[in-house]
Legacy VTK file of the C-alpha trace (Angstrom):
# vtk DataFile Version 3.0
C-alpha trace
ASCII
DATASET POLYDATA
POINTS 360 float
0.000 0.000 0.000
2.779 2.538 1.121
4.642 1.869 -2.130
2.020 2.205 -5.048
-0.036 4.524 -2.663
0.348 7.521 -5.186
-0.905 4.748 -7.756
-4.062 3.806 -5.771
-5.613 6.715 -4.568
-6.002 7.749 -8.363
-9.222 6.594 -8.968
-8.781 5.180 -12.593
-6.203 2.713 -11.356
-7.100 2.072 -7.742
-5.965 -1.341 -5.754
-7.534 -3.320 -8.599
-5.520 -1.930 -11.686
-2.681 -2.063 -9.230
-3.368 -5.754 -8.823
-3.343 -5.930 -12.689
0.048 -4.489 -12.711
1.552 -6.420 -10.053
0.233 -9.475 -11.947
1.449 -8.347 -15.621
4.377 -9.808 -17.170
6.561 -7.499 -20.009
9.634 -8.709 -21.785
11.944 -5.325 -23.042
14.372 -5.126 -25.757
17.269 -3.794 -25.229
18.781 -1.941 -21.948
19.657 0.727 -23.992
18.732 4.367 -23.989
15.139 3.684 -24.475
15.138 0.539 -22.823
16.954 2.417 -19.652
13.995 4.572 -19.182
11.120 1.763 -19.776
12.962 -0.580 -17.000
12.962 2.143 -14.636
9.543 3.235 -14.470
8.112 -0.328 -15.013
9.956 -1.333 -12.201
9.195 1.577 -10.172
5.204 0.966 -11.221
5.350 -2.495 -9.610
5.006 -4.679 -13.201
5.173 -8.128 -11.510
7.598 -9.480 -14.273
9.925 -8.014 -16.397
12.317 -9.779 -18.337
15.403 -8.225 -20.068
17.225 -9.445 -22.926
20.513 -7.168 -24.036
24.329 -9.104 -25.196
25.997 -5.369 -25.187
28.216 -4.490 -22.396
27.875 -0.615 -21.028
30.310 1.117 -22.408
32.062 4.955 -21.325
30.072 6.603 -24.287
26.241 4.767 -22.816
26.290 6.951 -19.729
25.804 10.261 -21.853
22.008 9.155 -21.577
21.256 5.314 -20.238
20.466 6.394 -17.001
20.176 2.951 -15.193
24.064 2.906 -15.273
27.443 4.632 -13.619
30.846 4.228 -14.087
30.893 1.161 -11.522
29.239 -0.555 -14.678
31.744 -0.289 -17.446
32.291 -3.840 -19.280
29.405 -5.345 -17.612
26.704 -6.722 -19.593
23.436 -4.500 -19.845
20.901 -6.690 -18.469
22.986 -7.911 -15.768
23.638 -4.507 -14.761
20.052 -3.389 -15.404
18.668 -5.994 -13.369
20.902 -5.321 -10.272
20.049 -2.254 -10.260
16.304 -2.279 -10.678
16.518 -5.080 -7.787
17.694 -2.620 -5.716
14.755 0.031 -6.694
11.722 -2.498 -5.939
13.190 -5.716 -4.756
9.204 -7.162 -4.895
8.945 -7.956 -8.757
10.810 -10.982 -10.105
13.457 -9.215 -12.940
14.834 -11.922 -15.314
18.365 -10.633 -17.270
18.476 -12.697 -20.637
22.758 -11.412 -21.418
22.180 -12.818 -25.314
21.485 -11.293 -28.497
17.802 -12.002 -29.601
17.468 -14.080 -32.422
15.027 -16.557 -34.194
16.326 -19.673 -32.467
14.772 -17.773 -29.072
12.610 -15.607 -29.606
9.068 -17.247 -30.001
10.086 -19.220 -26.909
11.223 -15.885 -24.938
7.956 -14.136 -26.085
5.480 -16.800 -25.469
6.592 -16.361 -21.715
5.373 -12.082 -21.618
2.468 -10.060 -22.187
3.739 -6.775 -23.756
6.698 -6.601 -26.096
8.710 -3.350 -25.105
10.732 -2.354 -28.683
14.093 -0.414 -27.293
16.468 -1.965 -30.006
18.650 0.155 -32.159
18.461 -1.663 -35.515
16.236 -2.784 -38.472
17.061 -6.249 -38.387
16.009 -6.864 -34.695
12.977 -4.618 -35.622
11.715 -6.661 -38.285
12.386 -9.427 -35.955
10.459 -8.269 -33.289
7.562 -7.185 -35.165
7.485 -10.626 -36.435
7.562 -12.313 -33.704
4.973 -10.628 -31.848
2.627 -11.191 -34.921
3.251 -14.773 -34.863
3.059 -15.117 -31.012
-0.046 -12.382 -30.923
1.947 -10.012 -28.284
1.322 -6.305 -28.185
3.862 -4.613 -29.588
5.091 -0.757 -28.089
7.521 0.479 -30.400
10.016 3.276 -29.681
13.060 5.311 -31.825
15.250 7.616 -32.110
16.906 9.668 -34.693
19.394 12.475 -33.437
16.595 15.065 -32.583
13.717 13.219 -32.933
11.260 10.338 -31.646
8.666 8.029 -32.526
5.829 6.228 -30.308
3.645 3.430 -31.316
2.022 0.653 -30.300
1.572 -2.378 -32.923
-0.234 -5.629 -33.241
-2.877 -4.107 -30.698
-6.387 -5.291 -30.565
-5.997 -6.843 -34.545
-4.440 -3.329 -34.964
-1.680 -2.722 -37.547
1.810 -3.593 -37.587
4.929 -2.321 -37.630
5.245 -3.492 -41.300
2.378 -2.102 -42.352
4.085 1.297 -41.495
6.974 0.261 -42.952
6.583 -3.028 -45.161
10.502 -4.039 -45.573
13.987 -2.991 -44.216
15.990 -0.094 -45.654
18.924 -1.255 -47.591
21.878 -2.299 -45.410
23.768 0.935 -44.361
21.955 3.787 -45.403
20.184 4.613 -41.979
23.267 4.902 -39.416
22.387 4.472 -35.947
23.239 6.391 -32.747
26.496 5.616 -32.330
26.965 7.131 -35.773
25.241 9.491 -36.074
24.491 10.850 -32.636
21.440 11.604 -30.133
20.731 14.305 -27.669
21.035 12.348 -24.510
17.535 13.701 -22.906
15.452 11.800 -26.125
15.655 8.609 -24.958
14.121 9.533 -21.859
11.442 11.666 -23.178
10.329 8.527 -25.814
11.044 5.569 -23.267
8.674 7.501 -21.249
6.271 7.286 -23.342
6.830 4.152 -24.086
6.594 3.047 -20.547
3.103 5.197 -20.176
1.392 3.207 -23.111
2.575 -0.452 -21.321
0.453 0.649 -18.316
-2.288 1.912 -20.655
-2.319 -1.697 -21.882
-2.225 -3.572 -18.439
-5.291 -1.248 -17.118
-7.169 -0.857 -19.680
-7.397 2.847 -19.347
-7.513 6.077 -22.003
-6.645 5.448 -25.220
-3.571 3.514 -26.238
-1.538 4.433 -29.348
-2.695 2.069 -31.969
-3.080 2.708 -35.634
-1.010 5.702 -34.812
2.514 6.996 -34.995
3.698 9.664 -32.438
6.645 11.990 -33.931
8.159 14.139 -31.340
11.049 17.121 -31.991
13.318 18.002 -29.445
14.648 21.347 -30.748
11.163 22.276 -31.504
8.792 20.483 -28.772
5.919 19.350 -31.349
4.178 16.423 -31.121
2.220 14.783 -34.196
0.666 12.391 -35.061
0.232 10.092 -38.410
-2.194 7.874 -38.664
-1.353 3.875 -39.499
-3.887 1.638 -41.099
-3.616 -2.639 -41.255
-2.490 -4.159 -44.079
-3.823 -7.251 -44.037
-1.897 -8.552 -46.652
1.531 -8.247 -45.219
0.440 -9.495 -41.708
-1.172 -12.400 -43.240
1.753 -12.853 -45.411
4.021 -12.867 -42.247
1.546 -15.162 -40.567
2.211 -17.749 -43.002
5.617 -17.715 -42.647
5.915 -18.823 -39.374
6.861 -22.466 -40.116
10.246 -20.206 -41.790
11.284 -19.312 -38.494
12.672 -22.816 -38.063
14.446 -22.690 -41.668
16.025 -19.197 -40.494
17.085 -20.630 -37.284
18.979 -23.277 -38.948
20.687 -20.916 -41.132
21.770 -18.474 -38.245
22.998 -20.965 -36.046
25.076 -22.442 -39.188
26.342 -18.756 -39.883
27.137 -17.669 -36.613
29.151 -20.977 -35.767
31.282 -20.473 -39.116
31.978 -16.445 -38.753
32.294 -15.693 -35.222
35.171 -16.014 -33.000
36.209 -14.935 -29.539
39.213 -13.311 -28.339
40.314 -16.617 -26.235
40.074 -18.269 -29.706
42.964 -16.006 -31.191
44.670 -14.713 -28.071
47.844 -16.774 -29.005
47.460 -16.491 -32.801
50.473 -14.712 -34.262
49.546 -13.804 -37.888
45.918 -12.249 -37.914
45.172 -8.561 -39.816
42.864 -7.096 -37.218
39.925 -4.706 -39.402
38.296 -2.303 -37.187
34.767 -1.195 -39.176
33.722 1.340 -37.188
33.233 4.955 -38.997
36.057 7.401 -38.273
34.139 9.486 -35.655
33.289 6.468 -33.591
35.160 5.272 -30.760
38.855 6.012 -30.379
41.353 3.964 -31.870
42.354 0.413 -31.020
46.166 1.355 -29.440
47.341 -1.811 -27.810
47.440 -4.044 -31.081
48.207 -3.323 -34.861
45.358 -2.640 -36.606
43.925 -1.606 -40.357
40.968 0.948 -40.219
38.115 0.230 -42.759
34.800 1.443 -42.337
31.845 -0.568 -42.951
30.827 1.970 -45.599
33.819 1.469 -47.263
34.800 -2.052 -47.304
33.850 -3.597 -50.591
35.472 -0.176 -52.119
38.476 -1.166 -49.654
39.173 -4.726 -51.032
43.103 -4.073 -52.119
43.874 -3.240 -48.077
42.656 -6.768 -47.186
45.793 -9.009 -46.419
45.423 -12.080 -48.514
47.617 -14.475 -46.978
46.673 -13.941 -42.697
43.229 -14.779 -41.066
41.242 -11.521 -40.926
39.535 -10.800 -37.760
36.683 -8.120 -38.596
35.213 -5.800 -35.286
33.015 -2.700 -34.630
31.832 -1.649 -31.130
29.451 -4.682 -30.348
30.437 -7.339 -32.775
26.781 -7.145 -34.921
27.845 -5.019 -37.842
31.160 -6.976 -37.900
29.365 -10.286 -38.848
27.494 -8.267 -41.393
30.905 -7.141 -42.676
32.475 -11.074 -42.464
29.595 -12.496 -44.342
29.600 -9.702 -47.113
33.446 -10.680 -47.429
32.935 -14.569 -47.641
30.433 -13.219 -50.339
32.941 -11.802 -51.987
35.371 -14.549 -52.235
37.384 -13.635 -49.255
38.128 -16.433 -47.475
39.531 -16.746 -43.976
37.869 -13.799 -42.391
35.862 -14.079 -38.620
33.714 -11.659 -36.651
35.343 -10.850 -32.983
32.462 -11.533 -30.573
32.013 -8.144 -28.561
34.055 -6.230 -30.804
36.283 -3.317 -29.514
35.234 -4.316 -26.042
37.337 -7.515 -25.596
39.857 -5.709 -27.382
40.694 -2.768 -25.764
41.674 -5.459 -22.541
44.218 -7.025 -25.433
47.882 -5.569 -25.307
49.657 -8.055 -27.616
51.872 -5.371 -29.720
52.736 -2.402 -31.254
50.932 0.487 -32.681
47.982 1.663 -35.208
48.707 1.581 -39.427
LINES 1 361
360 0 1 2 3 4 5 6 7 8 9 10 11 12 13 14 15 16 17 18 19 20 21 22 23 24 25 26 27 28 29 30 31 32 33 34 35 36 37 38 39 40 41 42 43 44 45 46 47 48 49 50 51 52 53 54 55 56 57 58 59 60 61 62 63 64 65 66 67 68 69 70 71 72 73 74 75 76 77 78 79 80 81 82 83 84 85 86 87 88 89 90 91 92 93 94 95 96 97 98 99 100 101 102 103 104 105 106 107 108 109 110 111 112 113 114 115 116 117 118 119 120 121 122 123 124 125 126 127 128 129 130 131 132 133 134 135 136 137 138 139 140 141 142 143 144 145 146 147 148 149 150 151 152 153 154 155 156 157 158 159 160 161 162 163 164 165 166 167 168 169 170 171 172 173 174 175 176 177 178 179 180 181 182 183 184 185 186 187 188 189 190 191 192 193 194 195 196 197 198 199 200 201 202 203 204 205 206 207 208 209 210 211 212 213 214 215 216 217 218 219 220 221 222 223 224 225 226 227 228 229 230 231 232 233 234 235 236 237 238 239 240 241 242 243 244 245 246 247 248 249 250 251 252 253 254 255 256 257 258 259 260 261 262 263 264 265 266 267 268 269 270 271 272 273 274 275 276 277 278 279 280 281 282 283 284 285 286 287 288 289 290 291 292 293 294 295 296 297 298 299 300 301 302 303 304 305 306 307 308 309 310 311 312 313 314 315 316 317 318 319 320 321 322 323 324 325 326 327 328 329 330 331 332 333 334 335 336 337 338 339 340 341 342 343 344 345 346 347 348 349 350 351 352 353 354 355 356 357 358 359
């Protein structure tokens, strides 16, 4: 009573919708700078389950606006951290940390176990895969980004509502939309739009005003406006995605088979003497590798970049996380150029690895 007092004494929520909080269950994407702000205030509302899933580590550059972290959390993974520290701001909800990358060997699985689908990923593909997913496993989907300045709220697959591919039917093409860490965000717009976020998940557990469906919110920063577009069902394309569930297992089979061939860790190479190291990230990312030799080729440049690939050494590709990297190894092995891994974790593991020298 003490705790959700402020909660109960409004009188569209009351003990009962408390009791419908306390008994909801809502699975979150990312711990990220929306994701931050959605755990929070979920976990400060008294959701009786929230799970957690997130295989980035916090990194120096993530405390400019992910707000559930400090310095005491550098190099520890995000929904480990998260959940510690949510633990200790309402230690009465059950908060499950899932420290993997979603994927379509888990995710129907992970889903079936929630409610409400939290979006607070950073990138198309795990987008798309959401979306999906939800569809397939008829979850409500509340759907959040950001783009430098800007926002967008939603709430998909709601009440046979539309979804997120009817807004947006298929993925851009690989590399023309850069994400936060290349292009940069104003660290207060996460907050603002996870907030949001978080307000339409209890909208959904109480069954109170009216919940964003069949519309897209666009907020602006610099200018404070807030519209709205309106998003009707296609039900063509969620039919079509419908159908395709018995894919999912086809698609598992093929990630599983790709990840095993392109991926490597840094115990795997550790003693490994003649490897080129490729670092992907764009030039205004995060500071140079110093501890080990290493070529610089940005993602958007590598298939213009072919002539600085070393032919004859084992070519270990990273970025900051390790997910653009295996994007970068598989367009290689596409290419005819053999011999080439993804480093699980990317820069991370690697700024802990002082083998030799100096940058090219």
């Amino acid at each position: 009573m003490s705790r959700y007092n402020r909660h109960i004494i409004l009188s569209e929520i009351g003990q009962v919708g408390q009791d419908k909080i306390s008994k909801a269950k809502v699975l979150v994407i990312g711990a990220g700078g929306l994701g931050c702000p959605v755990l929070q205030y979920l976990t400060g509302a008294g959701v009786g389950t929230i799970g957690i899933i997130d295989f980035d580590v916090v990194e120096l550059s993530n405390l400019q606006r992910q707000i559930l972290f400090g310095s005491s959390c550098l190099g520890k993974n995000k929904a480990i951290a998260a959940k510690e520290r949510l633990e200790d701001l309402n230690d009465t909800i059950s908060i499950a940390a899932y420290p993997f990358q979603l994927n379509y060997q888990n995710a129907i699985d992970l889903f079936n176990q929630y409610d409400i689908i939290v979006d607070g990923s950073d990138n198309f593909e795990t987008r798309y895969l959401v979306n999906d997913t939800c569809l397939i496993t008829n979850k409500p989907l509340v759907f959040g980004a950001i783009y430098k300045f800007e926002g967008q709220v939603s709430v998909f697959n709601y009440k046979k509502g539309p979804s997120y591919r009817c807004l947006f039917p298929n993925p851009p093409q690989e590399g023309t939309i850069p994400n936060c860490s290349e292009i940069g965000v104003l660290g207060i717009l996460p907050g603002i739009i996870g907030s949001m976020q978080a307000n339409e998940v209890l909208k959904i557990i109480l069954g109170i005003g009216d919940v964003l469906s069949g519309q897209l919110l666009l907020y602006n920063a610099l200018t404070s406006k807030v519209s709205t577009l309106k998003v009707n069902r296609n039900e063509a394309i969620i039919q079509s995605i419908l159908e395709e569930k018995n894919n999912f297992h086809k698609k598992q089979i093929s990630e599983n088979c790709e990840m095993e061939v392109l991926e490597v860790s840094i115990d795997d190479i550790i003693s490994e003497e003649n490897i080129q190291f490729i670092d992907i990230r764009e030039p205004h990312e995060q500071p140079k590798i110093e501890s080990i030799k290493v070529s610089h080729i940005p993602f958007s440049q590598l298939e213009q970049s072919l002539s600085k690939i070393t032919s004859d050494k084992k070519k270990v590709l990273f970025c900051q996380s390790g997910v653009r990297s295996k994007r970068a190894t598989q367009m290689l092995n596409e290419l005819n150029i053999t011999n080439c891994f993804s480093l699980k974790e990317g820069a991370t593991v690697l700024n802990n690895y002082t083998k030799v020298s100096s940058n090219e």
